[in-house]
C-alpha positions in Angstrom: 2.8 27.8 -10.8 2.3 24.4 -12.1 5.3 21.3 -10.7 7.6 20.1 -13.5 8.9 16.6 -14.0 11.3 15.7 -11.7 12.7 13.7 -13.9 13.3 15.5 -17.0 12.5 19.2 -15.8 11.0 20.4 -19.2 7.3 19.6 -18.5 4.4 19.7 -16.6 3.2 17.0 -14.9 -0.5 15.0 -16.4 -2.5 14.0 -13.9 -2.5 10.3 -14.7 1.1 10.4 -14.5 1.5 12.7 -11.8 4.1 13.3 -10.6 5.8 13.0 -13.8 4.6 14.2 -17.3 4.4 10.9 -19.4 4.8 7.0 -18.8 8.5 7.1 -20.4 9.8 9.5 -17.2 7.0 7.8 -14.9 9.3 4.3 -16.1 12.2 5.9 -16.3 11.6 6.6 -12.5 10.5 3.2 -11.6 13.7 1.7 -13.4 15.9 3.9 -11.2 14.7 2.1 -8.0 14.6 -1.7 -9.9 18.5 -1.0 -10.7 19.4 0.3 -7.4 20.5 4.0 -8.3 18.2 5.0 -5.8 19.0 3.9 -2.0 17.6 5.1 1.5 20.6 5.3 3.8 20.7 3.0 6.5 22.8 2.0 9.7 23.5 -1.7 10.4 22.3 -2.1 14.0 24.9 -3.7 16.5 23.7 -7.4 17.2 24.9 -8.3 21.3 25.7 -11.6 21.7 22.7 -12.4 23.9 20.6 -12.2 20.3 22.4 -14.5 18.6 22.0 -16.9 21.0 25.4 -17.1 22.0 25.7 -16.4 26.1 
């Protein structure tokens, strides 16, 4: 069974594209994480006083 483009679904993926089956979903991908409409969820850690240099 051969992948599909994760980003349009229809086609297989090329090889010098891979994962995606042409440059327009390839930058269509890499526009997503320019703009921000892909994020990695993250927890703000808890600064103590003692690292902010305030005793």
């Amino acid at each position: 069974m051969m992948a599909k483009c994760p980003i349009c679904h229809r086609n297989e993926t090329v090889e010098q594209y891979k994962p995606f089956c042409s440059r327009r979903c390839a930058d269509v991908d890499l526009q997503r994480w320019f703009s921000g409409s892909y994020a990695i969820p993250a927890e703000e850690a808890e600064i103590d006083e003692k690292d902010r240099g305030i005793e």
